[in-house]
C-alpha positions in Angstrom: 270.7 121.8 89.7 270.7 122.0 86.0 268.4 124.8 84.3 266.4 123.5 81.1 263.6 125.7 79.1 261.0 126.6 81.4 258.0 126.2 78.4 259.1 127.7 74.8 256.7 130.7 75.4 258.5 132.5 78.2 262.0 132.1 76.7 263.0 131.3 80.5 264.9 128.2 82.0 264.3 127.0 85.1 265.8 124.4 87.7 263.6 121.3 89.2 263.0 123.3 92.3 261.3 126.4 93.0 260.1 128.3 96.2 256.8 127.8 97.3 257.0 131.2 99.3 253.5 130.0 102.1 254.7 128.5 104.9 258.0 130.6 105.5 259.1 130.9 109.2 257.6 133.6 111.0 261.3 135.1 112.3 262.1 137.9 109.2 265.5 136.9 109.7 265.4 132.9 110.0 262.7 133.5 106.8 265.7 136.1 104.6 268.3 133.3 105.8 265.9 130.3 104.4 265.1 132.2 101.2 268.9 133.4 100.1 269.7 129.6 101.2 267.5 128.4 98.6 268.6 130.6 95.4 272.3 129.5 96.9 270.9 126.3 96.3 270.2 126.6 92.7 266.1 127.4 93.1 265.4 130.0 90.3 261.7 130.3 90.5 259.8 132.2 93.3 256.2 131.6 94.2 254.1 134.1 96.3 251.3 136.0 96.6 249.4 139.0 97.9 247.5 136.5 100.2 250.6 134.9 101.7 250.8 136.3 104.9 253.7 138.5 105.1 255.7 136.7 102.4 256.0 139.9 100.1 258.0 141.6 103.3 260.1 138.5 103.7 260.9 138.5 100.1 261.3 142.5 100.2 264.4 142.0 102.5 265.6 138.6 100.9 266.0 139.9 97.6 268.6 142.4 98.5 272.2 142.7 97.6 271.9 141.2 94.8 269.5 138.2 95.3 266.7 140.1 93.0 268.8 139.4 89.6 269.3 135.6 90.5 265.4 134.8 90.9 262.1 134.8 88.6 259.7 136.6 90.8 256.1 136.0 90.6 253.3 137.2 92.4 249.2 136.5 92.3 245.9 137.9 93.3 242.4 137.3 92.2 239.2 138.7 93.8 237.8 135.6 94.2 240.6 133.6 96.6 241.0 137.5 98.2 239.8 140.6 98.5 242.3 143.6 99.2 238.8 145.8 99.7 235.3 145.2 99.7 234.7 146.3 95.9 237.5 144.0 94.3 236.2 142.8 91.1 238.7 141.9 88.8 238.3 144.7 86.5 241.5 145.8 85.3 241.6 148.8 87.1 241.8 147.1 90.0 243.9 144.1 88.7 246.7 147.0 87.6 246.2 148.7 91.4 247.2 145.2 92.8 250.2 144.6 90.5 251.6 148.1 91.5 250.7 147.1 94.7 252.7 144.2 95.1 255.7 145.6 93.3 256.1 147.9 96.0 255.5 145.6 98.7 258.1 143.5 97.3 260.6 146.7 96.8 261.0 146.2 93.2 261.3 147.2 89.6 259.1 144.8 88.0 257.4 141.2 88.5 259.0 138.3 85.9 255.2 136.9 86.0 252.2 138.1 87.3 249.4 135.2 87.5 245.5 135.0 87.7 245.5 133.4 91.0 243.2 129.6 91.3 240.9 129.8 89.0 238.0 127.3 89.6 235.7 127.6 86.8 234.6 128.5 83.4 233.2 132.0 85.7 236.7 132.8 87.1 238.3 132.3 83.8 236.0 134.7 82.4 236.4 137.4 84.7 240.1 137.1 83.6 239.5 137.4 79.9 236.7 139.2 79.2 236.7 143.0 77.8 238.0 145.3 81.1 238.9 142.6 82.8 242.2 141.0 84.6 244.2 140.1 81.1 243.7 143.7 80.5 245.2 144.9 83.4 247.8 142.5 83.4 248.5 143.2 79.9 248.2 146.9 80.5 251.4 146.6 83.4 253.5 144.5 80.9 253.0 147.2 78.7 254.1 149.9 81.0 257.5 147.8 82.4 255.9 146.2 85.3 255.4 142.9 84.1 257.4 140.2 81.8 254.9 137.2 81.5 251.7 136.4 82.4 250.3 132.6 83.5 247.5 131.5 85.7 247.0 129.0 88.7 244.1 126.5 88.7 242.3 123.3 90.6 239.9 123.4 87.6 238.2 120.2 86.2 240.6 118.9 83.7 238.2 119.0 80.8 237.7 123.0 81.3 241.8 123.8 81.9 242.5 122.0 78.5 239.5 124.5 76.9 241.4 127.4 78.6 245.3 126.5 77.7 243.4 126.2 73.9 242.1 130.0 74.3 245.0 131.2 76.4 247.5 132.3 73.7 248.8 134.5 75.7 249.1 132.2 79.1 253.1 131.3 79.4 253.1 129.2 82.4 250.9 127.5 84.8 250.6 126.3 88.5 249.1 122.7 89.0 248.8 120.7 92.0 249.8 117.2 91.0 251.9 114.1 93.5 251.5 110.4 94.0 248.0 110.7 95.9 246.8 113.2 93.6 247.5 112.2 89.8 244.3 114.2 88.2 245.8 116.7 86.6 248.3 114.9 84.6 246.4 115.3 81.3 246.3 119.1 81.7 249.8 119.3 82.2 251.1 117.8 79.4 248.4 119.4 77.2 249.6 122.8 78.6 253.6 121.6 78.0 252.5 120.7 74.5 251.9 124.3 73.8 254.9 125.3 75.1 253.4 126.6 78.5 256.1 126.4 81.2 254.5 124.1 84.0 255.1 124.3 88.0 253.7 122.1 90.5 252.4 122.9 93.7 251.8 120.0 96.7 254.6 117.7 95.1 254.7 116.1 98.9 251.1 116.2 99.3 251.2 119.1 101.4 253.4 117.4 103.6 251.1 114.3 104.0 254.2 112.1 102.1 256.8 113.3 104.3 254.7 111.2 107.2 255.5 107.7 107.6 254.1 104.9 105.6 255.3 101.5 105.8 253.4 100.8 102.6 254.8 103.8 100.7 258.3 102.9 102.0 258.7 99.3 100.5 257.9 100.5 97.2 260.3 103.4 97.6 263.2 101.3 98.7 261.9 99.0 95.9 263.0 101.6 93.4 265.9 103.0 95.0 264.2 106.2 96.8 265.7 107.1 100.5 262.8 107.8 101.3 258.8 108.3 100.6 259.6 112.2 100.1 261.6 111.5 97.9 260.2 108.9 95.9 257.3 111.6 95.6 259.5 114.1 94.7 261.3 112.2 92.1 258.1 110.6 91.0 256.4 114.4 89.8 260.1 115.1 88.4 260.0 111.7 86.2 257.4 113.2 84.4 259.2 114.9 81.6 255.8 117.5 81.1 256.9 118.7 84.3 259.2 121.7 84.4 259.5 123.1 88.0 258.2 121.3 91.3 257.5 124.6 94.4 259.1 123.9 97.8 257.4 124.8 100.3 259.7 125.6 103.3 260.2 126.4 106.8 263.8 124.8 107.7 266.9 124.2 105.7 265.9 120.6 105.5 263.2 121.0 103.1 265.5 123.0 100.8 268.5 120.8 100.9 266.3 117.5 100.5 264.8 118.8 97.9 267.5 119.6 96.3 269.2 116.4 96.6 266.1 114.6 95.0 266.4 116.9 92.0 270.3 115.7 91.4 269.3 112.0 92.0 268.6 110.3 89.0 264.8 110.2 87.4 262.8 107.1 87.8 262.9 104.4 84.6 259.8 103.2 83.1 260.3 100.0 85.1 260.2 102.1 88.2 257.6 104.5 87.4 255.1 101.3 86.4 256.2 99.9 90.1 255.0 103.0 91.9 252.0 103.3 89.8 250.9 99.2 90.1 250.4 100.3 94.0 248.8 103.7 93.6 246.2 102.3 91.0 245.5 99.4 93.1 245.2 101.7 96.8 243.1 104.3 94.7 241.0 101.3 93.1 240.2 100.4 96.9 239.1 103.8 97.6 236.7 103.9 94.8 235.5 100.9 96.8 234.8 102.9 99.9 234.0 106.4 100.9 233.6 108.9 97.5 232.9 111.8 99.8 229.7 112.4 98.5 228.4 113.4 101.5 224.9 111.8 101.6 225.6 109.9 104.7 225.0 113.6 106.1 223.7 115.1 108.0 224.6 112.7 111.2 222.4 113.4 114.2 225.4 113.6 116.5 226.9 116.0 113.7 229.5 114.0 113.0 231.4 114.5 109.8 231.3 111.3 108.6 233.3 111.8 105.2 236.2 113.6 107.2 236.4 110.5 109.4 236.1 108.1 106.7 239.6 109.8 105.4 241.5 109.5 108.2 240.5 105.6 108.2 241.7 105.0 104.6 244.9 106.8 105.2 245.4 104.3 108.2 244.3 101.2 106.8 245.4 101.8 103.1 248.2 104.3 102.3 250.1 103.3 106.4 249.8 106.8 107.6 249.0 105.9 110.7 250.9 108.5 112.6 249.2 111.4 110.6 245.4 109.8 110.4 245.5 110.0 114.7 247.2 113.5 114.5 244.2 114.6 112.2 241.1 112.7 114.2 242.5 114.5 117.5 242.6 118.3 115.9 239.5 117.7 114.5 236.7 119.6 116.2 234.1 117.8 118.1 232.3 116.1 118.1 234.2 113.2 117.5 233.2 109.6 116.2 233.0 108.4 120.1 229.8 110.2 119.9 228.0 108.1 117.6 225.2 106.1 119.1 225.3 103.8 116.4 221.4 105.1 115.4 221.6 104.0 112.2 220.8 106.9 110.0 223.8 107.0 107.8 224.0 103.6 106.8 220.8 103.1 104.3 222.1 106.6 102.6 225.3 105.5 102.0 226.2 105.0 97.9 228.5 102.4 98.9 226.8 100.7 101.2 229.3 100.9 104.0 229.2 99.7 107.4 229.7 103.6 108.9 228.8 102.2 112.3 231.3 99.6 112.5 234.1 102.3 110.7 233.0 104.8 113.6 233.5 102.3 116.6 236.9 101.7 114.6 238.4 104.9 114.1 237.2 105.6 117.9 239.1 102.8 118.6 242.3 102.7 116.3 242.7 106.6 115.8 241.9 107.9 119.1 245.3 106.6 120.9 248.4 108.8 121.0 249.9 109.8 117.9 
């Protein structure tokens, strides 16, 4: 994979593909052997965090012999997503305990980034920057060796991240989650790659939901030369030239290697690009149409979660996910939709005016079957 400037602010380059360091196998040596696979690979960038289950250890004994001078490391923590103990609250007292912190847990020198991890809202961002605060501390350990850069991660409204990449002078990169079902934040990255803020995206697969099969989602994909839906949604987030680094998040060799390949296959044209979005404007316009989530259908005497259930229908009936919608309605608690005794109660609360009843009976019907 070619490198290219990762922002202008960092003075970094990165490749297309990072590690997304979450879901890493739970053997230490199938997880070090995944890891070194990946920087063999080309992947520069390395994604992790104090909340990621072990993933600082795996890293720890992956980044030996060498591996450590091939790789941007970053790590996050916030008190908000975490708390390492009960009085966490961002000062940056604390902020500067949990850098040192992870820099030992990851047996090394320094941290390329250290990031503000999620933040939410106008109250998390101030906790970050006000006087004591996590900037401080951050600031503080980039002073003292133990940190290069300094970003954030966010699922912020897109009207309050473009406020914050306006204040942030000193934010270098940030994490977004953006992918063909989820296009919201494309605004706020190309306002953030405007000012030179290196941008990484998180979920490029959908967390996995793209990778399911879709007969839908595959005729527009072999419309437009993909192999496959992944990588039509892979390609698709890499088309998008504000985009600097997609993360992988793996667990076999497969997900690094097709990955990969998707990187080194050519970027969608405009042609293309206006394909894939025709039938993700026109499945998204049919879900304004029906359930918005909003919730007021609840609470369902049978306690029912009616939204959750209206999801698994759409992803059935619209996007073809057939396969995943039954996996998800049969690892859902009880109780399930067979439970509804079609009393009524939803139906003259629903904003939409939906036929629940009927849409229970059906995803009963449809979704309870074997996957």
């Amino acid at each position: 994979m070619n490198e290219h400037p990762f922002g202008t602010r960092s003075g970094l380059a990165a490749t297309p593909v990072s590690i997304g360091a979450m879901r890493f196998p739970r053997d230490l040596g199938d997880a070090v052997a995944l890891v070194r696979h990946a920087i063999d690979a080309g992947m520069r960038y390395i994604d992790t965090s104090r909340g990621y289950d072990e993933s600082e250890w795996v890293l720890r004994a992956a980044l030996k012999d060498g591996y450590r001078e091939k790789v941007i490391l970053s790590t996050k923590w916030a008190p908000w997503v975490m708390k390492v103990q009960d009085d966490d609250d961002g000062s940056a007292v604390r902020t500067r305990r949990r850098i040192e912190e992870s820099i030992a847990r990851l047996g090394v020198g320094y941290l390329d980034f250290y990031q503000a991890w999620s933040i939410g809202s106008k109250a998390d961002f101030e906790v970050v920057t006000r006087p004591g605060g996590m900037l401080e501390g951050i600031l503080d350990a980039k002073r003292a060796g133990l940190v290069r850069h300094i970003g954030f991660t966010t699922h912020d409204s897109v009207e309050n991240i473009a406020g914050y990449i306006e204040e942030a002078s000193w934010c270098e990169v940030i994490l977004f989650s953006y992918n063909l079902l989820s296009r919201t934040y494309a605004p706020a990255i190309e306002a953030a790659h405007k000012k030179g803020i290196g941008t990484i995206v998180m979920n490029p697969v959908g967390g996995g939901k793209l990778a399911e099969h879709s007969a839908i989602l595959l005729d527009v994909a072999h419309e437009v030369g993909a192999v496959s839906v992944a990588d039509m949604a892979v390609r698709y987030v890499l088309s998008n030239a504000n985009v600097d680094t997609i993360l992988c998040g793996m667990t076999k060799r497969a997900d690094v290697d097709d990955s990969v390949a998707s990187a080194n296959r050519p970027r969608f044209s405009p042609a293309q690009m206006a394909r894939i979005e025709a039938l993700l404007d026109r499945v998204m316009g049919e879900e304004k149409a029906f359930c918005t989530g909003c919730r007021y259908c609840l609470p369902c005497p049978q306690g029912i979660d009616i939204p959750a259930v209206m999801s698994w229908i759409f992803d059935e009936r619209h996007w073809g996910f057939a396969d995943g919608a039954k996996r998800r309605y049969q690892h859902h608690s009880e109780p399930k939709p067979d439970l509804c005794t079609q009393c009524g109660a939803c139906e003259p609360k629903c904003t939409q005016k939906l036929a629940i009843m009927n849409e229970m009976e059906y995803a009963a019907r449809r979704l309870g079957g074997a996957a």
